[in-house]
Backbone as XML, in Angstrom:
<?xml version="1.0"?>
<chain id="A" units="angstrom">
  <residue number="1" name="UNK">
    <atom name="N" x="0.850" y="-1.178" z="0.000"/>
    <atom name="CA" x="0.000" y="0.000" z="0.000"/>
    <atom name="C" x="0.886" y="1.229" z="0.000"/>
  </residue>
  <residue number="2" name="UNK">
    <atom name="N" x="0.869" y="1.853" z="-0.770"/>
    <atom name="CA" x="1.172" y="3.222" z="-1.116"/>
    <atom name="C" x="0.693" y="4.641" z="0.263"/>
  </residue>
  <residue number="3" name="UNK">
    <atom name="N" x="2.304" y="4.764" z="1.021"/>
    <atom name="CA" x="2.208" y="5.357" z="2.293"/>
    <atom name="C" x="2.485" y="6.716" z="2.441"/>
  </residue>
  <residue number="4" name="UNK">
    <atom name="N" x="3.174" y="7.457" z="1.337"/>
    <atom name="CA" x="3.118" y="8.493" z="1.027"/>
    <atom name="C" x="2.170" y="9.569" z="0.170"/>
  </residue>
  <residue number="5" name="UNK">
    <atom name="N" x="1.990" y="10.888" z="0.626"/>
    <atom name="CA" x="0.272" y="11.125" z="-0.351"/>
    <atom name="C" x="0.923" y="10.883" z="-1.693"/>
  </residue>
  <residue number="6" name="UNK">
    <atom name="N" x="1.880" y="11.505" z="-2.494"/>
    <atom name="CA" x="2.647" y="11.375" z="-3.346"/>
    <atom name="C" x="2.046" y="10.101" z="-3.982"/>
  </residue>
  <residue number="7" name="UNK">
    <atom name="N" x="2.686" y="9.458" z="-3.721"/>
    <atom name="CA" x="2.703" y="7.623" z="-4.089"/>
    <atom name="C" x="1.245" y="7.228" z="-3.862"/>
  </residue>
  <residue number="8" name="UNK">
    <atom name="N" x="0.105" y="7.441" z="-3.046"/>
    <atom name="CA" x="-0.924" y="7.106" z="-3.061"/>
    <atom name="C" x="-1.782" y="7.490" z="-3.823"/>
  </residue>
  <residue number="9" name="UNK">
    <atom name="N" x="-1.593" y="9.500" z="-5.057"/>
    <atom name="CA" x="-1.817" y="10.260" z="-5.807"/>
    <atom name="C" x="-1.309" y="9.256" z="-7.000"/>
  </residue>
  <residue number="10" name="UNK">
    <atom name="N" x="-0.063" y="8.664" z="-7.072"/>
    <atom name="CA" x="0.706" y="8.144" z="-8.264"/>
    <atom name="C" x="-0.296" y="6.824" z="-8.356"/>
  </residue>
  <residue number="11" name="UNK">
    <atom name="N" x="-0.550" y="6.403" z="-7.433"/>
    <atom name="CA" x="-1.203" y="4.643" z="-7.508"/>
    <atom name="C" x="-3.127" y="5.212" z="-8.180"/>
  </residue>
  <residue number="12" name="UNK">
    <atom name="N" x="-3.685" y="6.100" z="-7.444"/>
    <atom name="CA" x="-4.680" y="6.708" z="-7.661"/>
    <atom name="C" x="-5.029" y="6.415" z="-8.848"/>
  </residue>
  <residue number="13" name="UNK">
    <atom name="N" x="-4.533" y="7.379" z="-9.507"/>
    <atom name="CA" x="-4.155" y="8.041" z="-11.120"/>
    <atom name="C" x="-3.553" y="6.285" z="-11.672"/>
  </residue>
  <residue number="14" name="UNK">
    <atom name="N" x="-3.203" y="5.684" z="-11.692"/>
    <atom name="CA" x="-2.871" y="4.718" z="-12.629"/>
    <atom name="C" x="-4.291" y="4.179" z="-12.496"/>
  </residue>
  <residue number="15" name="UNK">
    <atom name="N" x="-4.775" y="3.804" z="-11.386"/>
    <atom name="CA" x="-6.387" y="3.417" z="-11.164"/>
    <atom name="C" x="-6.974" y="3.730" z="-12.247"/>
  </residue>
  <residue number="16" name="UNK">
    <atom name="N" x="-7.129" y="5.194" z="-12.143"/>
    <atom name="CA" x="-8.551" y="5.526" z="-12.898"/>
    <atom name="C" x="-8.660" y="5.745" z="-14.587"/>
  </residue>
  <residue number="17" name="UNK">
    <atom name="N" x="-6.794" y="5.742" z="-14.697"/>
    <atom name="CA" x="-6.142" y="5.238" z="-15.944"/>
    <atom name="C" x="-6.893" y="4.216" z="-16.703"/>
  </residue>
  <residue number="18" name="UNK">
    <atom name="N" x="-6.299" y="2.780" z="-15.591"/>
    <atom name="CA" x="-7.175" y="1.716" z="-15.818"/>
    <atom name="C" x="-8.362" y="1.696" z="-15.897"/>
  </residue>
  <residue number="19" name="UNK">
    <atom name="N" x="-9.308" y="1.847" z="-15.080"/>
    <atom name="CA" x="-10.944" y="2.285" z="-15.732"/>
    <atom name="C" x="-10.912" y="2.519" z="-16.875"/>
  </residue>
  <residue number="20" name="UNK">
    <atom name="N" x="-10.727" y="3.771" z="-16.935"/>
    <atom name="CA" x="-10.803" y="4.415" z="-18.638"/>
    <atom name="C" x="-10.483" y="3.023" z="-19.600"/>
  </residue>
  <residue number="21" name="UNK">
    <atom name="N" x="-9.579" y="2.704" z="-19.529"/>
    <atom name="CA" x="-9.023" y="1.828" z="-20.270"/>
    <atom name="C" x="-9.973" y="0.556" z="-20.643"/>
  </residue>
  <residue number="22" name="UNK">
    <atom name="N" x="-10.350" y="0.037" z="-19.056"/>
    <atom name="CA" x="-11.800" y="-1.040" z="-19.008"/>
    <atom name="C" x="-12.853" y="-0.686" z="-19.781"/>
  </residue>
  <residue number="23" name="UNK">
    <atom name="N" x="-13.285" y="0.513" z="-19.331"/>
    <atom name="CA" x="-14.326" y="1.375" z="-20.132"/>
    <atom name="C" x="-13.992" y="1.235" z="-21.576"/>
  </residue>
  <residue number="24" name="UNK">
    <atom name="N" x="-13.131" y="1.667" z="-22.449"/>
    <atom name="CA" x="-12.977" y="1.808" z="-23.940"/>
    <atom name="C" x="-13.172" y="0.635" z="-24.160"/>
  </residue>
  <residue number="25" name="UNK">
    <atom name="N" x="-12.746" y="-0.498" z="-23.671"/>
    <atom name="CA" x="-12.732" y="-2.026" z="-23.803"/>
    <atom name="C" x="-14.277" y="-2.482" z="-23.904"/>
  </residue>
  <residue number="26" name="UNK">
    <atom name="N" x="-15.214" y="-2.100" z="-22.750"/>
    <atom name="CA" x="-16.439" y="-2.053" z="-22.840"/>
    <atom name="C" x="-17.020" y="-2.149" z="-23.820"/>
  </residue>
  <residue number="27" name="UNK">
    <atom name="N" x="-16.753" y="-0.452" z="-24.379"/>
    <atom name="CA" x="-17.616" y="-0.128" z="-25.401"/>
    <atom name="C" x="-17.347" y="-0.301" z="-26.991"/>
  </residue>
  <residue number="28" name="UNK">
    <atom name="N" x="-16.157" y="-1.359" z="-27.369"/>
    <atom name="CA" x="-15.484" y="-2.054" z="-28.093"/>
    <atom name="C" x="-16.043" y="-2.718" z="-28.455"/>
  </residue>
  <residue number="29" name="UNK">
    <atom name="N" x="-16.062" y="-3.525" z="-27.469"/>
    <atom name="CA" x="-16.845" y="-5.124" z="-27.268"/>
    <atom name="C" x="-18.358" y="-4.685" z="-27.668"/>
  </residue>
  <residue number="30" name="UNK">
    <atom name="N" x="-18.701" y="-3.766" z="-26.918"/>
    <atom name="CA" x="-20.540" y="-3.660" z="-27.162"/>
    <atom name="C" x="-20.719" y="-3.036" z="-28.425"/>
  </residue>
  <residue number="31" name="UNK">
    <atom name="N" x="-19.713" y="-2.278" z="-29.574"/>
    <atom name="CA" x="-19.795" y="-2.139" z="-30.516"/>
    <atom name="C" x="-19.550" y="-2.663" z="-31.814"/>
  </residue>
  <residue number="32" name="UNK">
    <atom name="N" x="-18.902" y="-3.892" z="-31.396"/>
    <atom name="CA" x="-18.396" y="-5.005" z="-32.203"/>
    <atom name="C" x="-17.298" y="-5.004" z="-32.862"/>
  </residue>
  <residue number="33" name="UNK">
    <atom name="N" x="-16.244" y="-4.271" z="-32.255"/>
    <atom name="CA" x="-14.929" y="-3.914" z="-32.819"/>
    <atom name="C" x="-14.564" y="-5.061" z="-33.212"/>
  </residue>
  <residue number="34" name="UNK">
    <atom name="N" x="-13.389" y="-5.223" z="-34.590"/>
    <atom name="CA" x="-12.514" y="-5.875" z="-34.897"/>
    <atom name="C" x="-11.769" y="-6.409" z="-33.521"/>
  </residue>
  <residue number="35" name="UNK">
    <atom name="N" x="-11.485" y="-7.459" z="-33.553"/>
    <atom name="CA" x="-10.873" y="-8.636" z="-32.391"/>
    <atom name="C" x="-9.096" y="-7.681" z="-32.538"/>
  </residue>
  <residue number="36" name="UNK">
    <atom name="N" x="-8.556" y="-7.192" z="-33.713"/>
    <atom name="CA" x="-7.003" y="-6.782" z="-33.739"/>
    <atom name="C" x="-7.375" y="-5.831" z="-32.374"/>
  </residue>
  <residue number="37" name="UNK">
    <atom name="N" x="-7.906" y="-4.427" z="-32.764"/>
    <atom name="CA" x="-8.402" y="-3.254" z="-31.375"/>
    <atom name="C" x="-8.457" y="-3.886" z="-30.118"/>
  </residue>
  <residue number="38" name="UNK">
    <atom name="N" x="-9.015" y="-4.875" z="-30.238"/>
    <atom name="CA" x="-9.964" y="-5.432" z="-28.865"/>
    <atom name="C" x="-8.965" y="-6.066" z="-28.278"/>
  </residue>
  <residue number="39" name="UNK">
    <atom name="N" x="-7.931" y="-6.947" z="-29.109"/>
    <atom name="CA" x="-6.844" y="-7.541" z="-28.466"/>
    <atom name="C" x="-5.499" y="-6.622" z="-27.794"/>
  </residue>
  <residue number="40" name="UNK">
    <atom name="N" x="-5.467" y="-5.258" z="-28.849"/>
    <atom name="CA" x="-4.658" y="-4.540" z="-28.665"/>
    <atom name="C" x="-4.958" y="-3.719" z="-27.287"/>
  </residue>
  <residue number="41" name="UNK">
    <atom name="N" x="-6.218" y="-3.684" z="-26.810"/>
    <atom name="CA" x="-6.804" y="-3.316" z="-25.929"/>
    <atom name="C" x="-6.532" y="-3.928" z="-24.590"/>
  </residue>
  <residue number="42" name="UNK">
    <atom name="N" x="-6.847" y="-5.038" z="-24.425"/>
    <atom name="CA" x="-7.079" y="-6.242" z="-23.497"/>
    <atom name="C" x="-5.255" y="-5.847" z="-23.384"/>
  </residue>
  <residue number="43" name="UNK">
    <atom name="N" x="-4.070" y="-6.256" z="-24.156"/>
    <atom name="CA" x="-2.535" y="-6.260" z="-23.445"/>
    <atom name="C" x="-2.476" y="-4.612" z="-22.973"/>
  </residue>
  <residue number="44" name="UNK">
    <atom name="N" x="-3.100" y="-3.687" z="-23.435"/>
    <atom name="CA" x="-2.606" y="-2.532" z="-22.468"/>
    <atom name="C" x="-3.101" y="-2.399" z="-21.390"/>
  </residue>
  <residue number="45" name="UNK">
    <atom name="N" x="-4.647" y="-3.159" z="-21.614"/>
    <atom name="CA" x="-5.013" y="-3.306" z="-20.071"/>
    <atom name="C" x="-4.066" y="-4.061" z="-18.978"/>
  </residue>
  <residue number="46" name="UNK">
    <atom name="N" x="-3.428" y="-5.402" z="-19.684"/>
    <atom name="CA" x="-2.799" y="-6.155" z="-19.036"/>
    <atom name="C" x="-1.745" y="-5.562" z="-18.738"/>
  </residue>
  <residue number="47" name="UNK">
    <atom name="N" x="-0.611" y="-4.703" z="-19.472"/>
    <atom name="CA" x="0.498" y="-3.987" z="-19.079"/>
    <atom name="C" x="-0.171" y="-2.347" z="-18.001"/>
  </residue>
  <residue number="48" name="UNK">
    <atom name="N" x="-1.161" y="-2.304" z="-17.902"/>
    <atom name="CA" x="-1.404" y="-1.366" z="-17.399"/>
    <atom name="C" x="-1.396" y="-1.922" z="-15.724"/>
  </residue>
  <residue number="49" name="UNK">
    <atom name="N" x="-2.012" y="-3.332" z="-15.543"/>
    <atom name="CA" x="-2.118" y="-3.529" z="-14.275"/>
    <atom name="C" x="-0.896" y="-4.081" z="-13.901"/>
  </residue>
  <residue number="50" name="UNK">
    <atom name="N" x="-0.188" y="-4.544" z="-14.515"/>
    <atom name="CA" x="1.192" y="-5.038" z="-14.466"/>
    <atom name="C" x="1.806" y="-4.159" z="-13.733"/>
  </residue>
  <residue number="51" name="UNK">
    <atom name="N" x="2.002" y="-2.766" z="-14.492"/>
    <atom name="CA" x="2.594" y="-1.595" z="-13.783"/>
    <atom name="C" x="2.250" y="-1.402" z="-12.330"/>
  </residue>
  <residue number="52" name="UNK">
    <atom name="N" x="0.470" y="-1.285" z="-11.988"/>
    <atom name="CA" x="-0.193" y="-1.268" z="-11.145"/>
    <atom name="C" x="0.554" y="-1.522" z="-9.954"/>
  </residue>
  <residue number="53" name="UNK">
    <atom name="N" x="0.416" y="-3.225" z="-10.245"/>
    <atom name="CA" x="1.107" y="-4.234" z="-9.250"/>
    <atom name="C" x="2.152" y="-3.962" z="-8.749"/>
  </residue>
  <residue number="54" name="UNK">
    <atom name="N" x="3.484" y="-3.818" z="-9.878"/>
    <atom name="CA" x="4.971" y="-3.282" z="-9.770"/>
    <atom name="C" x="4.988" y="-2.560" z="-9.076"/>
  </residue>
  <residue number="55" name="UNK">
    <atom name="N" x="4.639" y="-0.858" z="-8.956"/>
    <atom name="CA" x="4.407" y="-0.092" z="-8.065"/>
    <atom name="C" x="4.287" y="-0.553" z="-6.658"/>
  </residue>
  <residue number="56" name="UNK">
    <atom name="N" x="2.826" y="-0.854" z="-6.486"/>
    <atom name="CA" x="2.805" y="-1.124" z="-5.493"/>
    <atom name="C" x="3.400" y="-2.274" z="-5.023"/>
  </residue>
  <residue number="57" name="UNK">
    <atom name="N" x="3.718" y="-3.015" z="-5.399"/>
    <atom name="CA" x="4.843" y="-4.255" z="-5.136"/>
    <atom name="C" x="6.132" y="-3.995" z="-4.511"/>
  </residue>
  <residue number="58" name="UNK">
    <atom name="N" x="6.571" y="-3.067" z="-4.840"/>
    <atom name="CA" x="8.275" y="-1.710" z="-4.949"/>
    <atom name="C" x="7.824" y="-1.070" z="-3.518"/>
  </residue>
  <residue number="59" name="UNK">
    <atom name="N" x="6.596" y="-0.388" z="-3.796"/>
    <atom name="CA" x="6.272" y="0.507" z="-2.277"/>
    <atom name="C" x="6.209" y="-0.391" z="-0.914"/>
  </residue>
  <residue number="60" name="UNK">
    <atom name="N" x="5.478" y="-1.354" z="-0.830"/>
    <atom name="CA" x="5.636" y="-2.894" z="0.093"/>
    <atom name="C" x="7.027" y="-3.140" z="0.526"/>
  </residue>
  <residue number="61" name="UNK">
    <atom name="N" x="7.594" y="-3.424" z="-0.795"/>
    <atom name="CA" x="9.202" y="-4.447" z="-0.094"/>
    <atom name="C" x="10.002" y="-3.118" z="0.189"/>
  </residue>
  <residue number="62" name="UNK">
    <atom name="N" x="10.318" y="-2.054" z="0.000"/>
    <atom name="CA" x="10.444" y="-0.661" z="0.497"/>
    <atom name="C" x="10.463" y="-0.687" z="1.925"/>
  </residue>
  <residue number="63" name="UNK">
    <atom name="N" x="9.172" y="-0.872" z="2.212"/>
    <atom name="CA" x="8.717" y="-0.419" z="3.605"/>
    <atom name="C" x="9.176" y="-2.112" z="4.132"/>
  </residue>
  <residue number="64" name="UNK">
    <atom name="N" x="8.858" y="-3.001" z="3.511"/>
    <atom name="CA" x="9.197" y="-3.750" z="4.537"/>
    <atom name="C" x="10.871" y="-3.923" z="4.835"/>
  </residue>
  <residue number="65" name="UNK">
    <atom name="N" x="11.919" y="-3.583" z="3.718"/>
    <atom name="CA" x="13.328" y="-3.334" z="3.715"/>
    <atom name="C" x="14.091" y="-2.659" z="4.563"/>
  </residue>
  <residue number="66" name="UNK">
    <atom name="N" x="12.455" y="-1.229" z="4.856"/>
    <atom name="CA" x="13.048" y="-0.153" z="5.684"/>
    <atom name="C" x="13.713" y="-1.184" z="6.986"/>
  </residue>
  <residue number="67" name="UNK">
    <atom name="N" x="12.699" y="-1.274" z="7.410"/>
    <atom name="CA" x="12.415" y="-2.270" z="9.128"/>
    <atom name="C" x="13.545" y="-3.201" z="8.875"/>
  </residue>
  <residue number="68" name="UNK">
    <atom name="N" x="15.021" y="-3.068" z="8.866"/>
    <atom name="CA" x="15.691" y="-4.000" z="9.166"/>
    <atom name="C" x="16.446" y="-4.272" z="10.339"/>
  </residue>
  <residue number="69" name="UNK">
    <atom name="N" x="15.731" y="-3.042" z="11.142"/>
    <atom name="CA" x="16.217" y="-3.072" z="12.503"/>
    <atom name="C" x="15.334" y="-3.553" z="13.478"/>
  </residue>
  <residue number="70" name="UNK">
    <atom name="N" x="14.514" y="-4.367" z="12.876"/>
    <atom name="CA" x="13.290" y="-4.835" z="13.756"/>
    <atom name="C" x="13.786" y="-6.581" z="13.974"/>
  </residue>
  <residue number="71" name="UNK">
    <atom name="N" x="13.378" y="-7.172" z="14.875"/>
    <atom name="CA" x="13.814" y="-8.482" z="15.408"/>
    <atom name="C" x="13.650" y="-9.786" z="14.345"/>
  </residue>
  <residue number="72" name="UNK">
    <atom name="N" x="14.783" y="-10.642" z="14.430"/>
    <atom name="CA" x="14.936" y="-11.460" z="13.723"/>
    <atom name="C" x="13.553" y="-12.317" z="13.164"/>
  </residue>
  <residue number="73" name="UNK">
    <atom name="N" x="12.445" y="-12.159" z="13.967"/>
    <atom name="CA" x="11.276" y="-12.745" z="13.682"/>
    <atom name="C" x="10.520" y="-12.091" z="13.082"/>
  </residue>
  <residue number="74" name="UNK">
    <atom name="N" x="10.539" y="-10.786" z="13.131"/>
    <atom name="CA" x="10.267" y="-9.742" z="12.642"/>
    <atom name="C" x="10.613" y="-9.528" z="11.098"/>
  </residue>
  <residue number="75" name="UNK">
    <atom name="N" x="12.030" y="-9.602" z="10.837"/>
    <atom name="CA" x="12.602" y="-9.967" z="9.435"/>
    <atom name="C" x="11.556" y="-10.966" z="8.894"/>
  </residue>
  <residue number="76" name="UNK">
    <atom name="N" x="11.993" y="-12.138" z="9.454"/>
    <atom name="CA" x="11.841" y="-13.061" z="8.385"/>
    <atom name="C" x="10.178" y="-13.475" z="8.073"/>
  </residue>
  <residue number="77" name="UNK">
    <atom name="N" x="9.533" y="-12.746" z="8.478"/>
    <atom name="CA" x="8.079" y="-12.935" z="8.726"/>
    <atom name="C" x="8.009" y="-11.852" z="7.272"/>
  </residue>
  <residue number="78" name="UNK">
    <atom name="N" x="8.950" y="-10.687" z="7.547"/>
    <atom name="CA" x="8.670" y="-9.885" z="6.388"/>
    <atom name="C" x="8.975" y="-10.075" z="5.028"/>
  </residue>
  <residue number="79" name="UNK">
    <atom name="N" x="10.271" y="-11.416" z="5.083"/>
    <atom name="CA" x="10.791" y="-11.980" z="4.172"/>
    <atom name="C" x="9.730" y="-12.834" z="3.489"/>
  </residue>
  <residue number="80" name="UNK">
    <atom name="N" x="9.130" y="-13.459" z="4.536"/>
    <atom name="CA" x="7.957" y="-14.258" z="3.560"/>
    <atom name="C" x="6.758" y="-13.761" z="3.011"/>
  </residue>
  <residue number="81" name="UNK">
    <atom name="N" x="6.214" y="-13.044" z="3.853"/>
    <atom name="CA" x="5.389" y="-11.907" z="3.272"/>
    <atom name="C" x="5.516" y="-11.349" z="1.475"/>
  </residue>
  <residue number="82" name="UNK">
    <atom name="N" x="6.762" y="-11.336" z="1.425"/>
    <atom name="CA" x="7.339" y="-10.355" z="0.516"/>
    <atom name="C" x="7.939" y="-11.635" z="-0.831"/>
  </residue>
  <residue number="83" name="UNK">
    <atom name="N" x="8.198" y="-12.403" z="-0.152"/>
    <atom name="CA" x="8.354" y="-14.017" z="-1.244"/>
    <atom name="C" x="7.064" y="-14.554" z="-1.747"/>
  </residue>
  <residue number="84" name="UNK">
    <atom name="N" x="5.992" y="-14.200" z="-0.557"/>
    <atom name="CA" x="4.687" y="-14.999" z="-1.257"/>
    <atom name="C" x="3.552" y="-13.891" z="-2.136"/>
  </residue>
  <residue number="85" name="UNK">
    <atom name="N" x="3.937" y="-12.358" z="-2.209"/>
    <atom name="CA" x="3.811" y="-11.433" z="-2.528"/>
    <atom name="C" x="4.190" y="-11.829" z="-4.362"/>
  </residue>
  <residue number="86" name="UNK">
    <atom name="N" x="5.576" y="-11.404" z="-3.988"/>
    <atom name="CA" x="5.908" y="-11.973" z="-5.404"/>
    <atom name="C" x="5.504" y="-12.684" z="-6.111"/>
  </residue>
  <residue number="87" name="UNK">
    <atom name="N" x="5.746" y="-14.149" z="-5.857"/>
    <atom name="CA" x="5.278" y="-15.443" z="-6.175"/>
    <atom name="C" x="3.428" y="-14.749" z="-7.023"/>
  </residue>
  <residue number="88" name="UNK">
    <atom name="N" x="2.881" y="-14.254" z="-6.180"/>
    <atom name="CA" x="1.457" y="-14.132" z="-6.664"/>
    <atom name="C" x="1.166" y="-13.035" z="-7.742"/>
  </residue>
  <residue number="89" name="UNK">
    <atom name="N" x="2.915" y="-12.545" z="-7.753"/>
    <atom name="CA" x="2.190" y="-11.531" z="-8.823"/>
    <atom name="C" x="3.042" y="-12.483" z="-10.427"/>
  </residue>
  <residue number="90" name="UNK">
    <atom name="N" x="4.031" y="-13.549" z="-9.628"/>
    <atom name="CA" x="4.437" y="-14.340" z="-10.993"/>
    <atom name="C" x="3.376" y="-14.794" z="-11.698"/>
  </residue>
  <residue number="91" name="UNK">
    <atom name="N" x="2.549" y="-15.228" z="-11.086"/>
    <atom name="CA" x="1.862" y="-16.462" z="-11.461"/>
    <atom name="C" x="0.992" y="-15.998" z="-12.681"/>
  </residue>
</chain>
């Protein structure tokens, strides 16, 4: 989660990016666009949330990186957190 207003303004705005983006997709589809548009559509959506994720993915292991002065259980709790984080945005 995005902890600065800055960064929570930056995550915002890619949001409503995305909408828009859903939206044109919408009204594509309900207009019967050619499948090339519609496909070309659908990967910017997909690189759009990609970014999304990244971001906020970066802002997470950040904050959890900060805390390395916090107790060994503490670490590694954040270590996994941050491994199974990943992992879910591989998949």
């Amino acid at each position: 989660m995005p902890h600065s207003p800055e960064e929570k303004k930056r995550v915002l705005a890619r949001v409503r990016r995305l909408r828009g983006q859903v939206d044109a997709l919408e009204r594509a589809l309900q207009d019967g666009a050619d499948c090339g548009p519609v496909l070309q559509q659908i990967a910017a959506i997909r690189g759009a949330v990609n970014g999304l994720m990244s971001g906020v993915l970066e802002s997470h292991l950040r904050e959890e990186l900060a805390q390395a002065a916090a107790s060994p259980a503490r670490r590694q709790a954040g270590i996994d957190d941050a491994v199974a984080l990943v992992r879910s945005y591989l998949r």
